[in-house]
Every structure is written in structure tokens, then in C-alpha cells.
C-alpha positions as CSV (number, residue, x, y, z in Angstrom):
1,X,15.4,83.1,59.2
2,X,12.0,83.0,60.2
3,X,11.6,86.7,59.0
4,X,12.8,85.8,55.6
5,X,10.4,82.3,55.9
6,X,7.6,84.8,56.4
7,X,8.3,86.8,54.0
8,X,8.4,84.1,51.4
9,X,4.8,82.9,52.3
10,X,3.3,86.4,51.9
11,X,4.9,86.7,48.3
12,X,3.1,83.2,47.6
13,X,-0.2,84.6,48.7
14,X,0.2,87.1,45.6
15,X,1.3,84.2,43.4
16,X,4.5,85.8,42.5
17,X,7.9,85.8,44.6
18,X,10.5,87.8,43.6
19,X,14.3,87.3,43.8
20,X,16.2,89.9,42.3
21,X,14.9,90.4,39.0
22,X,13.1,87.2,38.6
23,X,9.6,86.2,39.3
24,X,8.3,82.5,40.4
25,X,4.8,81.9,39.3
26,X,4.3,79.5,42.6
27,X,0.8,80.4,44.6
28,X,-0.7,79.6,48.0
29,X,-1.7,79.9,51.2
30,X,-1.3,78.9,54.9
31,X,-4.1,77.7,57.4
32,X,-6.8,80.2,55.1
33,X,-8.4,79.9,51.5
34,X,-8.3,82.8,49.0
35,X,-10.7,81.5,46.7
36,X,-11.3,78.0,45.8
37,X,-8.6,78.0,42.8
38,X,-5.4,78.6,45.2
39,X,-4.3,75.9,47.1
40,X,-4.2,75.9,51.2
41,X,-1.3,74.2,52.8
42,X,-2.6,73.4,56.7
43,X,0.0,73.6,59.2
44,X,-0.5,71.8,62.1
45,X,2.5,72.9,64.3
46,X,4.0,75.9,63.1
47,X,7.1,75.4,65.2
48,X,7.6,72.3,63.7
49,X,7.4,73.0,60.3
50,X,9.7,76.0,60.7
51,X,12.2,73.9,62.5
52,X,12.2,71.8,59.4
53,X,12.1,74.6,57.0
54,X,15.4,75.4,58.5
55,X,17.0,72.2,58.9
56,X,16.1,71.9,55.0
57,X,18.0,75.1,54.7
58,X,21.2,74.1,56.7
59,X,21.9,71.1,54.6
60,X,22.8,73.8,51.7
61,X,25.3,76.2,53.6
62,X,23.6,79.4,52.6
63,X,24.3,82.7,53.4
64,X,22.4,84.6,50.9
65,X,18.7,85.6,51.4
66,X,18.6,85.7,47.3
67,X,19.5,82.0,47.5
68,X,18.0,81.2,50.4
69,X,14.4,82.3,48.4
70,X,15.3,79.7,45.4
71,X,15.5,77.2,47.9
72,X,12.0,77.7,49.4
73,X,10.7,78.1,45.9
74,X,12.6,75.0,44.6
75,X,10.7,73.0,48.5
76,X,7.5,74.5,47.8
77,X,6.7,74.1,44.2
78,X,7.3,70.2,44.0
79,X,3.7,69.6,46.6
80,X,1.8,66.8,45.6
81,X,-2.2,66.7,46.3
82,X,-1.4,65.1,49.5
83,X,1.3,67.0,50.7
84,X,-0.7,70.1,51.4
85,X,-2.6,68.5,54.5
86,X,0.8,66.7,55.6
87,X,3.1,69.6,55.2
88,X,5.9,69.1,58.1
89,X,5.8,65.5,56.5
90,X,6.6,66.4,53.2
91,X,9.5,68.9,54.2
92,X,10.6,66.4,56.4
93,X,10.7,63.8,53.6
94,X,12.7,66.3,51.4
95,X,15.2,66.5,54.4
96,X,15.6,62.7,53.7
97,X,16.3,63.5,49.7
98,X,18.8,65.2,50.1
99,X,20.8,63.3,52.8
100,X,19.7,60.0,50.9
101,X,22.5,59.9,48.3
102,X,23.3,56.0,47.7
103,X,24.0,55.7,43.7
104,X,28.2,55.7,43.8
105,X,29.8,56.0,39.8
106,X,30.2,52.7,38.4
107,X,30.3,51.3,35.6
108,X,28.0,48.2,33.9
109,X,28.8,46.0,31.0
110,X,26.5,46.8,27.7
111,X,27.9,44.3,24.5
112,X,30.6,45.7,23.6
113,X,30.2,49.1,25.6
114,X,29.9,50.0,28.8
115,X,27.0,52.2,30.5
116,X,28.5,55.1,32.8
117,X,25.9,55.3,36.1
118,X,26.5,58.4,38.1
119,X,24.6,60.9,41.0
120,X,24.0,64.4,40.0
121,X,22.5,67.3,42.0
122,X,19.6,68.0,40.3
123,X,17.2,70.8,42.1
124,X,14.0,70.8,40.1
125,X,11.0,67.8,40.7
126,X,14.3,66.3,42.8
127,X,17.2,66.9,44.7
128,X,19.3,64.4,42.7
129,X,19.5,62.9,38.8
130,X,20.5,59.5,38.1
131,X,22.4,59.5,34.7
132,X,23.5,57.5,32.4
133,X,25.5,57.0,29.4
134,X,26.5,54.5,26.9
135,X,30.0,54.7,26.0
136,X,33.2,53.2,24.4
137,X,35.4,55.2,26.1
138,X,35.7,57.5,23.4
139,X,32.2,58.6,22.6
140,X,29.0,58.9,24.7
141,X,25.3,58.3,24.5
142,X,23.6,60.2,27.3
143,X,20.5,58.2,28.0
144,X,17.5,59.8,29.6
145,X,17.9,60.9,33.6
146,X,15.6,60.4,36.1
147,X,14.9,62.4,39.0
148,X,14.2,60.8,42.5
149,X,13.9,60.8,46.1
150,X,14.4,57.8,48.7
151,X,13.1,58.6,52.2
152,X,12.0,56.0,54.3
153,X,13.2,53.3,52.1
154,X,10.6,54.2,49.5
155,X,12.0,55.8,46.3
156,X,9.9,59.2,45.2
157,X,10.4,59.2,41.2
158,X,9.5,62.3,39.5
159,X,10.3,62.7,35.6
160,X,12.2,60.9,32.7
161,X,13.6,63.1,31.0
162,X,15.9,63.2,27.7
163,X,18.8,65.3,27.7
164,X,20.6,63.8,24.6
165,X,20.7,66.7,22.7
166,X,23.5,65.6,20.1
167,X,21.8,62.4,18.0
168,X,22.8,62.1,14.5
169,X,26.4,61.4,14.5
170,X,27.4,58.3,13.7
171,X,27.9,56.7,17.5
172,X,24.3,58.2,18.5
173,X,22.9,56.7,15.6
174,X,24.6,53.2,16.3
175,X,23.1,53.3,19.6
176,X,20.0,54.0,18.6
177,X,19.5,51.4,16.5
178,X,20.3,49.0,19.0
179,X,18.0,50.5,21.4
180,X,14.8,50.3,19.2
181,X,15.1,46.1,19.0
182,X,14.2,46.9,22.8
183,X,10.5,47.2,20.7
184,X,11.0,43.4,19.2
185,X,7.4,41.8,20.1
186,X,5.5,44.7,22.0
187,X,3.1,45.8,19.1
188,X,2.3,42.4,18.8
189,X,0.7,42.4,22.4
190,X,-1.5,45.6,22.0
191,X,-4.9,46.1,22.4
192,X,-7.0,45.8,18.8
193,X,-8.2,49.6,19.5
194,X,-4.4,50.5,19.2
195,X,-3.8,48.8,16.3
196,X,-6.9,50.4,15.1
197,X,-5.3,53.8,15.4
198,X,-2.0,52.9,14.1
199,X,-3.4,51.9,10.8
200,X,-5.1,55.0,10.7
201,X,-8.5,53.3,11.2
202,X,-9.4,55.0,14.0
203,X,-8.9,58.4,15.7
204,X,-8.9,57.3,19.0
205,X,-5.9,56.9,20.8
206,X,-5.8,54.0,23.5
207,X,-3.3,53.0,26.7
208,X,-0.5,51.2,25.4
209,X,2.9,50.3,25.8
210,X,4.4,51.3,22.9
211,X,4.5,54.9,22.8
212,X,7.9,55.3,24.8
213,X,11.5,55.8,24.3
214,X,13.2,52.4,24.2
215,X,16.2,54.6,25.7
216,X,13.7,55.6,28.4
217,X,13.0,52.2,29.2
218,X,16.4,51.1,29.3
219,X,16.9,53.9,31.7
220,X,14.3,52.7,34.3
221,X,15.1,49.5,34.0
222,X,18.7,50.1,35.3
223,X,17.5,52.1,37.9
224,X,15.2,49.9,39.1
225,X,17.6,47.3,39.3
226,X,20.0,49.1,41.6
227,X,16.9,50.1,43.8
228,X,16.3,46.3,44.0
229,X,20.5,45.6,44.4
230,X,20.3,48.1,47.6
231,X,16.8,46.6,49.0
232,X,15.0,49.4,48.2
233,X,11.4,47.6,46.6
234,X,8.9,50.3,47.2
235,X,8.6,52.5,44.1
236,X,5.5,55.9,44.2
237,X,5.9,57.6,41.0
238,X,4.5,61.3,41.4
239,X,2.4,61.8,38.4
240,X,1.6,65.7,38.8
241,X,2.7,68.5,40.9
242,X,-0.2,71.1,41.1
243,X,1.6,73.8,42.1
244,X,3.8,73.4,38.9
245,X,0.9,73.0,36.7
246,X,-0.8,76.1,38.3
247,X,2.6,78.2,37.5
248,X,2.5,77.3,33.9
249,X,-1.5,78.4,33.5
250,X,-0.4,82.0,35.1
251,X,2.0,82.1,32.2
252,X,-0.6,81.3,29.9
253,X,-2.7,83.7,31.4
254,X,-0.2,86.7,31.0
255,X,0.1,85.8,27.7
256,X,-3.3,85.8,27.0
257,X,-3.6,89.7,29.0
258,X,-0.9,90.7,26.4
259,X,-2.7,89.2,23.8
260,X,-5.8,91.5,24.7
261,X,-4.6,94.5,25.2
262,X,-2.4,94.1,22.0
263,X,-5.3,93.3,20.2
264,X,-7.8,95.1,21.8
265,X,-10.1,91.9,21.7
266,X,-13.6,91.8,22.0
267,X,-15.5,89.9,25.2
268,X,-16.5,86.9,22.4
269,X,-12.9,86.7,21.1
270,X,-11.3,86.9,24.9
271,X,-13.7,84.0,25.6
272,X,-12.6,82.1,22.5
273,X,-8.2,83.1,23.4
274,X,-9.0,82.1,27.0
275,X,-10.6,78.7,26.4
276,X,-7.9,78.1,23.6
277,X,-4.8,78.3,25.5
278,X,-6.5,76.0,28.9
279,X,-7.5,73.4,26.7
280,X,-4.0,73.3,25.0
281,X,-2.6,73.7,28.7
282,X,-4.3,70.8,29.6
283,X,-3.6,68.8,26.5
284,X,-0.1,69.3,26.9
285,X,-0.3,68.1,30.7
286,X,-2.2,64.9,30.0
287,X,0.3,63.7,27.3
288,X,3.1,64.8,29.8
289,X,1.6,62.3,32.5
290,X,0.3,59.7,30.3
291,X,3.6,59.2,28.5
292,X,5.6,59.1,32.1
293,X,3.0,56.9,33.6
294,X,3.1,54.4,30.3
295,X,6.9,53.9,30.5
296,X,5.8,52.1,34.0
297,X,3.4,49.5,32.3
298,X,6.0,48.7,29.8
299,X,8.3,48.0,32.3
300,X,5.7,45.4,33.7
301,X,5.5,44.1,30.6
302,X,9.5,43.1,30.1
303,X,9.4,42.5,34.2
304,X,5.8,40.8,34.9
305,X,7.4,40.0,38.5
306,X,7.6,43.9,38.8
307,X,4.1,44.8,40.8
308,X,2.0,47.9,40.2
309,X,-0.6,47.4,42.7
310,X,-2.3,50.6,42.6
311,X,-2.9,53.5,39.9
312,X,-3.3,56.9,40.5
313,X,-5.7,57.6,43.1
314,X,-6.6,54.1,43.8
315,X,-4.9,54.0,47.3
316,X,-3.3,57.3,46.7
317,X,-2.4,59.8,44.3
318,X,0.8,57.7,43.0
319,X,1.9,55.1,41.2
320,X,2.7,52.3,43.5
321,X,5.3,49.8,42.6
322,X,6.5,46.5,44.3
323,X,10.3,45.7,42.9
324,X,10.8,42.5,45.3
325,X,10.1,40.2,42.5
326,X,12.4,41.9,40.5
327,X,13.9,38.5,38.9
328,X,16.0,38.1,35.4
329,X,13.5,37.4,32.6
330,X,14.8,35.9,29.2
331,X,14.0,38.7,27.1
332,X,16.3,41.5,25.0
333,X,16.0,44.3,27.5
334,X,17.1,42.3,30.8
335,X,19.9,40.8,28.6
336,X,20.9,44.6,28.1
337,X,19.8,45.4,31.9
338,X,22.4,42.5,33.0
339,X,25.4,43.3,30.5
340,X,25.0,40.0,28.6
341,X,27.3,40.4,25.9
342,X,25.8,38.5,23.2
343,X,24.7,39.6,19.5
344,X,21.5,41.1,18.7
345,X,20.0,38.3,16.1
């Protein structure tokens, strides 16, 4: 194993691993820098963090080096900023995800419907999905998952992420229209700046609360509330993963190389392509964290008791949340949250 361990880290130093016919964009190094646009993971006891490499491993039952590989590269590409100086932490902590299953199926009331709660394995920012969906026992709306971690009695929360792919028939479309009275009152409380840009009277876009999926939010707020139900009240939400981000700028950048050569481009227009595609790389990412970090603040805003006591890089590089004031509020979305069967006025 700790050939094939090894041999994993050398392919990172390239940027590219390769399993079969595949290649990961996930770059690199250990304990020495490359240049100072390739991250450095320090390891501080190197039998250590192989031990926990492995135990990582073991929880799978591989035998496969091929899937062995897609392991490591699903481990190593999820690294937050702070990861990379506490490595045997952070694999350590994945150990935790995985053994750290606690959401059983059950079933909620939601008016006349019920909402479906259920565990998936997940393997991408997470080990596991929550899911959801809104059914009458005939049809289903699948709500948006979210991806998560518990170790330590802190839950790790990655994305929010709609897999609903089916929305005009006529249930989805019921559903829906419920779901967006979760909005009842919100513009109202927005900043003047906002409301500026909404009426088309300005071009710049503010924070607010509003820009999120009400089915997003009824998402969170049911998984916050069983976080709460099992004691679990520390929330960090993980706002970016550099090593992801870094994969999808070397796929821009071999597009841009095809581009090139394709086009046999001159030094100016290279410039021009190469400064294009970064800042649309970087527009994309913004909007990406800005909208997952927003659905957080309009949580607060149904749940004031719910505590974000640090941003981003305030105390750390997360979004830290305090769920134990996590009380019922007379509003529309706890009513939902709760399974209060009463009609929408």
C-alpha cells in the first residue's frame, strides 16, 4: 500500500494522475514547493499520516489499485486552505465522515404530504448526501441534497446542490408554488442598494437574502433541525476547496492550448483568450460561493436564534454556525420545517 500511496503523490507533483484511461486534474506537493502557484501539503509525521491514509482505505474494502487511486483522489481533492498545514488532521477527520452516519430514513409531515429524509453515499465534497423529497406517496419532489461531514460533533457542510431534474409536471409545479410563499416578506427587508438593482436602477449587485432557492432553504432548514434533534450545534460551512478550483483552471487552460494551436493565435490575442477564460473562471467561482454562503444568512433571517458568529476568514476560513438556539419561530418556513398542517393563506 504504501508503494501505491507513493506513487499517487508523485503523479500529483505532475498535476495529473491517471487511472486507466482517465486523468484527475488534482496538483501538489509534499514537504517542498514547486513554484508558488502549487500548493504544499506539510507532513509532520509521515508514519502517521500513512497509517491514516490506510485506515481511510480499509473502511472501503478495496482490492483494486484502480480503485484504490479514486479514493486517494476523491481524500485529496476536497483540502481546504487549512488543511494543507494540518494534514494527518484532515485525513483523520475524513475517517470520522465516513464512520459518522447518524441520519436513519424517516419520514416528516409537510400539509398534506410527507417529506422522505434519507442517507446516501455520496463521494464527491462528502462522503454522504442527505436527501430529500416531497411526496404523496405516488409522486415525488426531490429537494436539493446536501453534502456533509460530522467529526467531532461538528458538522462539515460542503454544497447545496439541486438534483431535481424533472420540474414541469404537474406535481413539481404544485410543489413549487408552495415553496416560493417560503419568499412572503423577505424583499421587504433588503437593503435599498438591492432594491436599487432589482428595479434596474443600478448595476450593482449587493448581499442579500433573496437570491436563493426557497427549496434550498427548506432543505437546510430540515437538516439543521435534525443536527439540533441529535445535539449536534456546531455548523463550519466549507466555502472553497482550492484544489478543486485549481483542477477546473487546468481545464481551462487546455482549452485555451487547443485554442492556440487551432488558431494559430498571435502573443496579443493569446493574452486577450488567457485573461478571458480566468476572469470567467473566477466569475463563475464567486457566484458559486456567494450563492451557497447567502442561503446561510437567509436561514438567520427565518431563525434569528440560529448564530453565525464568524465569516469567512474571520476566525477561520469557514462559516461558523451556532444551532443551540435553534427554537420554533412563528413564521411560514418553520411551520413547513415542523409539519404544521395548516393552509397557506
Amino acid at each position: 500500500m504504501d508503494k501505491l500511496i507513493d506513487l499517487f503523490f508523485k503523479q500529483c507533483e505532475t498535476g495529473r494522475v491517471q487511472i486507466d484511461d482517465f486523468f484527475y486534474n488534482i496538483h501538489f506537493t509534499i514537504n517542498h514547493s514547486l513554484n508558488d502557484n502549487v500548493p504544499v501539503i506539510t507532513v509532520k509525521n509521515k508514519e502517521l499520516f500513512y497509517s491514516y491514509i490506510k485506515q481511510f482505505i480499509s473502511l472501503f474494502n478495496l482490492s483494486q489499485e484502480e480503485d484504490i487511486l479514486k479514493k486517494l483522489v476523491y481524500l485529496f481533492s476536497n483540502l481546504s486552505f487549512s488543511d494543507f498545514n494540518n494534514i494527518e488532521s484532515y485525513v483523520k477527520r475524513n475517517i470520522d465522515f465516513v464512520q459518522n452516519r447518524l441520519f436513519e430514513n424517516k419520514n416528516i409531515p409537510f400539509f398534506v404530504f410527507f417529506i422522505e429524509i434519507s442517507t446516501k453515499e455520496y463521494y464527491q465534497e462528502s462522503p454522504y448526501c442527505f436527501t430529500l423529497n416531497i411526496t404523496n406517496c405516488v409522486d415525488k419532489y426531490e429537494l436539493p441534497i446536501i453534502s456533509y461531514g460530522i467529526s467531532n460533533n461538528i458538522c462539515y457542510i460542503f454544497a447545496i446542490q439541486d438534483k431535481n431534474l424533472d420540474k414541469n409536471n404537474s406535481y413539481n409545479k404544485k410543489i413549487k408554488r408552495l415553496l416560493y410563499k417560503i419568499n412572503s416578506g423577505v424583499y421587504a427587508v433588503e437593503s435599498v442598494e438591492y432594491k436599487d438593482y432589482k428595479e434596474k436602477d443600478s448595476s450593482y449587485y449587493p448581499e442579500n437574502i433573496s437570491d436563493v432557492s426557497p427549496s434550498a432553504i427548506l432543505s437546510l432548514s430540515i437538516f439543521l433541525k435534525q443536527l439540533s434533534d441529535l445535539g449536534i450545534t456546531k455548523v463550519k460551512v466549507v466555502p472553497f476547496l482550492p484544489i478543486r478550483y485549481n483542477a477546473k483552471k487546468e481545464a481551462y487552460k487546455r482549452k485555451i492550448n487547443y485554442l492556440i494551436k487551432k488558431d494559430n493565435l498571435s502573443t496579443t490575442e493569446q493574452e486577450e483568450i488567457e485573461q478571458k477564460y480566468l476572469n470567467e473562471h473566477l466569475r463563475i467561482q464567486n457566484n458559486l460561493t456567494q450563492k451557497f454562503l447567502r442561503n446561510f444568512f437567509r436561514i438567520n433571517y427565518h431563525f434569528p436564534n440560529v448564530e453565525i458568529y464568524s465569516t469567512p476568514f474571520e476566525m477561520d476560513e469557514y462559516l461558523n454556525i451556532n444551532l443551540s438556539g435553534f427554537t420554533k419561530n412563528d413564521d411560514i418556513l418553520n411551520e413547513m420545517v415542523l409539519g404544521v398542517e395548516k393552509k397557506l393563506k
